[in-house]
N, C-alpha and C positions, 0 to 999 in steps of 0.2 A: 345290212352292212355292205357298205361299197367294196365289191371284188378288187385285189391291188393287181395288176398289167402285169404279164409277162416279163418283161421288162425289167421290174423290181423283183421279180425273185429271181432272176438270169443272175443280175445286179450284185444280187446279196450272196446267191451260191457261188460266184467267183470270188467274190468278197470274202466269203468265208474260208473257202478252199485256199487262199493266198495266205488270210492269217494263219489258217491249222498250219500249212506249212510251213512257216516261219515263226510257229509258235513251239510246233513237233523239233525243230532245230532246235531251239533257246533250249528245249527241256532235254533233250539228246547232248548238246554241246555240256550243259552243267550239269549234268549226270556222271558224263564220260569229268570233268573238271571236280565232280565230290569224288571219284571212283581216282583217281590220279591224286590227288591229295592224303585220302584213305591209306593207298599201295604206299605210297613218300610216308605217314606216321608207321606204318608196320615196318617199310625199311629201317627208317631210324631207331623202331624202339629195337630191330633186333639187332640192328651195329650196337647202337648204348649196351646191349646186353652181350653183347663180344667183346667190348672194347670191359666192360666191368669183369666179366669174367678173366680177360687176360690181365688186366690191371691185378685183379685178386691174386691169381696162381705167381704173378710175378711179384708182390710184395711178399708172400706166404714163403715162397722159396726162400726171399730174402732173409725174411725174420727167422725161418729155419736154422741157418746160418748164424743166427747173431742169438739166438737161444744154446748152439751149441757152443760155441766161443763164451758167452756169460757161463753156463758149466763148469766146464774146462778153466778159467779164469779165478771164478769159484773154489773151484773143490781143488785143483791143481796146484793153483798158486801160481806166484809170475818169476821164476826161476830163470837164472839164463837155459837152463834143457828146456824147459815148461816154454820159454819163449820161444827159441827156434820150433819146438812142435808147432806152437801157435803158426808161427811165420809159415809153415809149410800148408799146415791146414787153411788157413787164409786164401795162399796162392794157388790149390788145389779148387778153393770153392767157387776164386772166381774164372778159373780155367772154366769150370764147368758149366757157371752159369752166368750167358751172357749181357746180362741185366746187369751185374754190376761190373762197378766202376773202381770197386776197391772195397779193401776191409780193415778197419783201422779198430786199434785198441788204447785209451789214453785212459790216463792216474788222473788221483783226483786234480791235482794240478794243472790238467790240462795238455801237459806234456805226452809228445808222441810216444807210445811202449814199444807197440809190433805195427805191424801194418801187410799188407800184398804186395807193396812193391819188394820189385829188387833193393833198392837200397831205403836206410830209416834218416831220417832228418829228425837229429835229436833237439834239434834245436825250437823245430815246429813247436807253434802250441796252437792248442783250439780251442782255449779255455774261453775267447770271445765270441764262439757260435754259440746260437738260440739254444740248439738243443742240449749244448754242454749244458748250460747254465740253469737247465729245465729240468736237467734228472739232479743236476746239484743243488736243486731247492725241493723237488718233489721225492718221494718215494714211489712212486712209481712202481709196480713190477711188470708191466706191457712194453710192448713198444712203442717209440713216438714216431710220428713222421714229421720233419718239420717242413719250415721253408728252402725252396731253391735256392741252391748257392753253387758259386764257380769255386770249382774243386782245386783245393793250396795246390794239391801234389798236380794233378792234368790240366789244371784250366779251364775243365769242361762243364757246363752246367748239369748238376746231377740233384737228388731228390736224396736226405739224408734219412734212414729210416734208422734206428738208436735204442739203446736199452742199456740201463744205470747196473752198476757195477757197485754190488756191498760188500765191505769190509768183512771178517766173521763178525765184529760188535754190530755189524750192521748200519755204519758209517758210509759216508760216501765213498766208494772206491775208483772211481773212472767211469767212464763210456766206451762198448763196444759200438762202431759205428758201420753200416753197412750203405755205400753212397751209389745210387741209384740211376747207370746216365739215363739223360733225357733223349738223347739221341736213340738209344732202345725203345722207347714209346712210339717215337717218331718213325722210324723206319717200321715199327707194325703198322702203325696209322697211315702213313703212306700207300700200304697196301689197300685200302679201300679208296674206291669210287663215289666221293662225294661231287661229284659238279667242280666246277673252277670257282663256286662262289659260298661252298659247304665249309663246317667246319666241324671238328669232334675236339675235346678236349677231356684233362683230365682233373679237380678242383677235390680241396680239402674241405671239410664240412664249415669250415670256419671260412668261406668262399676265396681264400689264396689257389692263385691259378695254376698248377704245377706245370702242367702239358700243354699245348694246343697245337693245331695244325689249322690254316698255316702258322708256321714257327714265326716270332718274331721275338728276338733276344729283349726287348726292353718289353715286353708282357709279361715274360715270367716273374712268379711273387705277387702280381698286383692283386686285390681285392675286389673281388666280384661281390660285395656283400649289398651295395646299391643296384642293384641288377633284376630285370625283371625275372629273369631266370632262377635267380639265388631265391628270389621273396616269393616264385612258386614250389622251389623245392624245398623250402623252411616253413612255409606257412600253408601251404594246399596239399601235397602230396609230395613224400618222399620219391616214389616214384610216380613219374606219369608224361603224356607232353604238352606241347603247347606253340602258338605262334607268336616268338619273341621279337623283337628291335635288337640286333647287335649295339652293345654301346663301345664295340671297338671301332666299325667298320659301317655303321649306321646298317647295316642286311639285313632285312626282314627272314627272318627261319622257323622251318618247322624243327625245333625239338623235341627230342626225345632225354628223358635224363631218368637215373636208376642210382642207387645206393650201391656202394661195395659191401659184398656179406662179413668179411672180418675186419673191413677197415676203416676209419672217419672220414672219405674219401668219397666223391661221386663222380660219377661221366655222364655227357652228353654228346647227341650226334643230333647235329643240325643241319639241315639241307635248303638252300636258298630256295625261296617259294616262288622266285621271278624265275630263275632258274627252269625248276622242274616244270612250272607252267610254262615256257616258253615256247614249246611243240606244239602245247596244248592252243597255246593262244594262235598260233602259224595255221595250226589247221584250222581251229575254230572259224579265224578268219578268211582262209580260203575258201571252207565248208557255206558259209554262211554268205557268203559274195553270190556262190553257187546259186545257193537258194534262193536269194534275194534280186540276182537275176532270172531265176527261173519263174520266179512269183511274180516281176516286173511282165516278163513277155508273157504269161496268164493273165495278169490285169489287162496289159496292152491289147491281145487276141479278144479277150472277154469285152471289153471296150470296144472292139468295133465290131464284134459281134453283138452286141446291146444296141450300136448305132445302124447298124444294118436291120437289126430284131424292128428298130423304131423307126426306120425309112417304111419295111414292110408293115409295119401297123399302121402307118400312118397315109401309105396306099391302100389297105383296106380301108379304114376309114375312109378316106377320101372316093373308094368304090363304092365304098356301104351310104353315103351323104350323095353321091350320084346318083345311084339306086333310089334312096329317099325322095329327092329331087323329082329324079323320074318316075315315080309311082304317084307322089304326091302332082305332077301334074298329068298323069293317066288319069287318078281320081277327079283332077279338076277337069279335064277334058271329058268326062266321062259323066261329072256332075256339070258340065256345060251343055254337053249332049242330050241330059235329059231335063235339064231346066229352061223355061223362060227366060230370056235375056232381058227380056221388056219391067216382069213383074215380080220375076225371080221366084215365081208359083214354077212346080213339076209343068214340063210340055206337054204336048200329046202325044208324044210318045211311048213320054212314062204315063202317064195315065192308060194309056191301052196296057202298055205293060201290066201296070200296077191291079188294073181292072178283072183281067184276063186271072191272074194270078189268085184273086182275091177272092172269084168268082170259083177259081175249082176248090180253094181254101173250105168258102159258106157251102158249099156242094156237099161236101166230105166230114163237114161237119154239123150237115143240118140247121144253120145259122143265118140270119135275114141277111143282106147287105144292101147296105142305103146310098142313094145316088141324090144328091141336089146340084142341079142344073139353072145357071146365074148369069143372067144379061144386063148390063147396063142400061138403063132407061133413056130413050132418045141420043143415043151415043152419039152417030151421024148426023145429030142438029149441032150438037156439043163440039164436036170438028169442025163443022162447018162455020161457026159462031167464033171459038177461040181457036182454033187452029189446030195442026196436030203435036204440035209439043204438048199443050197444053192439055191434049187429049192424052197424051200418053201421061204424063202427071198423072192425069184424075184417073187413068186404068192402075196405076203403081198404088196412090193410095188407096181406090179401091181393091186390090189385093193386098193389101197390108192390114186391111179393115177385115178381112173375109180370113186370113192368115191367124190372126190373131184370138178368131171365134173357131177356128178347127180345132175339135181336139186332140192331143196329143199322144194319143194311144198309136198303135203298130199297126201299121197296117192305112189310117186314116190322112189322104190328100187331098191338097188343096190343087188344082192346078189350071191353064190357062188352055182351052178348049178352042178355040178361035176365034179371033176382032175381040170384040167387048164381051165373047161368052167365056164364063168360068165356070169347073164342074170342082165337087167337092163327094171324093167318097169314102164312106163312115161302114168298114166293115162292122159285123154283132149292132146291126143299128135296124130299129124296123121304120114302118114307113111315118109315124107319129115320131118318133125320135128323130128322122132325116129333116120331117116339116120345124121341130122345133130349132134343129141348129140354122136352119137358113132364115129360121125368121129371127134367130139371134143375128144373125148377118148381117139382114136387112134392117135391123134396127141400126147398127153398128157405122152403115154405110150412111146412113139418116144422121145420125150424132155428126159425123165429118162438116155437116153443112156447107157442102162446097154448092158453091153457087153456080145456076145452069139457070139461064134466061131461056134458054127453048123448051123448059120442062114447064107442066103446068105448077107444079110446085115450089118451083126457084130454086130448086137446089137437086144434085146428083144423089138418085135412088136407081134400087135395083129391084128386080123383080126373079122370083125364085119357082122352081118348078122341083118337087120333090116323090120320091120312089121309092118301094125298096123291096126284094122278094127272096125268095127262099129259094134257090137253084134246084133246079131237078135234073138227072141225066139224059142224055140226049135230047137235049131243046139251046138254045143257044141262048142261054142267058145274060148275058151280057149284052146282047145286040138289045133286047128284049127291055134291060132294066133302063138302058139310055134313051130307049124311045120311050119310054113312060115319061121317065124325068122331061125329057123334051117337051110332050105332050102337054104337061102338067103346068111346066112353063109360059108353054105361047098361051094356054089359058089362064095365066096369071098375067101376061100382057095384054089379052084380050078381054081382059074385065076390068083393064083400067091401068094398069102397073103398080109398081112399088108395095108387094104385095106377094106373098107365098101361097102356091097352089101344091093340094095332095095327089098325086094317083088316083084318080074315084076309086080303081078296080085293085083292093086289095088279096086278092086271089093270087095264089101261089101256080102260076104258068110252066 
């Protein structure tokens, strides 16, 4: 498996350290952005549950009120004394409780009885408000709260909350009415910290809008019943929240909404979600610029530290390819040194080397080593006849000839001894084994059939002189084995040529 550079893992661990940190931001940024949305629904559910419990105590007080007036009304009877008590109690309840707006008492008719104010307007009727006309078809015994209206006697827009009025036969008798201003919602609601773009409000189960903040006079009454907010408080959960679409003011909010416990009424507190994230989004994005610069100047650093990492490789390299260079022509110098330029057989150099070596090798190991000693047949006619290029040719192929029959074992060379002489030495080889590879030789150089007019045979042969002995300690064996071979030789040129001669004297020296 190819090892991958430095380089690519430098590469990759900057690379990866840039994203973790701009990855550790995204999930830091949208943690701190779920955690800040989470805080916004528990504010809101617990304003909706402030804003439901004061809505609560404030109808409850109301209805208090218009349960004891229905009493009183009841059991008393409507006398002129029985009135002015009424009138007093009236002005007394709503001294004390500043939620309403007034307290009113009308006959089935319609017509004003008593009322809170200082003076009675007998002429008033109310027989064409919703809620008259609702206890005068229903029996009813609760109270109703109906729709907003601007109040005959103030002006002001108030929330009617009502309770029917029986005859003893149990006939319709009137409406005691208890009128709710909306400016008392308003100025609680004002007290909380919604945004510049929040809103709470307060709606009847039948989705008529009672309250909201912000106040706007032509919203009151209208029906929230197509509303994504009305169809999850009707259809998913009475209470719970959720993030809606304002269909006043198009605002996307997170609401909160909750039921009243005694009344058909709910609240909501909705907080603008552009809003509350807007810090969020301020920092996010300064946060993130931060990182996103700091990760820039690590890639940028990492990047020319990568390019420097690969200038410095690639000056090693370029040392280590020098180095190669230069060792590879050490060696060639070196195999120049101990080769024939001519035959490209080992010199005599390396053959003494090689000799020398081989020779305390067969010493140390009790083993023969063979020497065959090889001259070319009438070389000097062969010069003198074609010349010496042609002479140097026929030495090349004849060591190509001779090259070719060496064996290939360790230890075993062929090489160029001087003029036309070539030696060949065959360490583990004895003297019968030395004489057979030189006469494989000399066949070898016969097959070439290079033609030589000075020879008696018309063609270039060689004549071979072969040795081989068993080194002993202290005697100089090597001098020893080349005069054999030598010996062997000029008596294989003296009986004729082209022809291998043994050692007579196989005796270990």
């Amino acid at each position: 498996m190819k090892r991958l550079p430095v380089t690519f893992w430098t590469t990759l661990f900057v690379t990866l350290v840039c994203v973790a940190l701009v990855a550790l931001d995204f999930d830091r940024s949208w943690l701190a952005r779920k955690v800040l949305l989470e805080q916004t629904e528990r504010n809101a559910t617990n304003l909706a549950r402030a804003m439901s419990g004061h809505a609560d105590d404030t109808l409850r007080a109301a209805d208090t009120c218009l349960t004891d007036l229905e009493e009183r009304i009841e059991v008393d009877g409507t006398g002129p004394a029985q009135l002015q008590r009424l009138h007093r109690l009236m002005v007394d309840h709503v001294r004390t409780l500043p939620q309403l707006n007034g307290l009113f008492f009308y006959d089935e008719t319609g017509r004003w009885i008593v009322n809170s104010r200082p003076r009675l307007d007998r002429a008033a009727n109310n027989a064409d408000r919703e809620y008259f006309r609702y206890h005068r078809e229903h029996r009813d015994a609760g109270p109703r709260i109906g729709k907003p209206v601007a109040s005959r006697s103030t002006g002001r827009w108030v929330i009617p909350l009502s309770r029917r009025i029986d005859k003893p036969d149990g006939s319709f008798g009137g409406v005691v009415l208890a009128t709710i201003d909306i400016e008392y919602f308003s100025r609680f609601y004002a007290g909380f910290d919604i945004g510049n773009n929040g809103a709470v409000a307060l709606l009847s189960d039948d989705g008529t809008l009672l309250v909201r903040r912000p106040f706007k006079s032509e919203s009151v009454g209208i029906s929230s019943v197509r509303t994504p907010l009305y169809d999850a408080y009707t259809r998913v959960a009475r209470t719970g929240t959720g993030e809606f679409r304002s269909t006043q003011d198009g605002q996307v909010r997170l609401n909160s909404y909750r039921p009243l416990q005694h009344y058909p009424l709910f609240v909501t507190a909705a907080l603008s979600k552009d809003e509350v994230l807007a810090h969020w989004w301020h920092d996010t994005l300064v946060r993130t610029a931060g990182v996103l610069l700091l990760a820039g100047l690590l890639a940028l650093f990492g990047q020319r530290l990568v390019r420097q990492m690969r200038q410095r490789l690639r000056a090693e390299q370029e040392l280590r390819e020098a180095r190669d260079v230069l060792a590879s022509l050490n060696v060639t110098l070196e195999k120049l040194a101990l080769q024939d330029g001519l035959t490209g057989l080992a010199n005599r150099r390396q053959f003494d080397v090689s000799l020398g070596n081989e020779s305390s090798r067969a010493m140390r190991q009790g083993v023969p080593l063979g020497l065959a000693m090889i001259d070319v047949d009438h070389f000097k006619a062969y010069n003198d006849r074609y010349g010496h290029s042609a002479g140097d040719d026929c030495l090349r192929a004849v060591a190509r000839a001779i090259r070719q029959q060496t064996p290939k074992r360790a230890g075993d060379l062929a090489a160029r001894y001087g003029g036309e002489e070539l030696a060949v030495l065959l360490p583990h080889t004895d003297a019968a084994g030395t004489e057979a590879v030189a006469e494989r030789m000399r066949e070898a150089v016969a097959a070439l059939r290079l033609p030589h007019a000075g020879s008696p045979l018309g063609i270039v042969t060689i004549s071979g002189g072969a040795a081989a002995i068993v080194p002993r300690r202290g005697i100089d064996h090597a001098a020893v084995l080349v005069e054999h071979a030598d010996r062997a030789l000029y008596a294989a040129k003296a009986t004729g040529r082209n022809r291998v001669m043994r050692h007579a004297e196989l005796r270990e020296t």
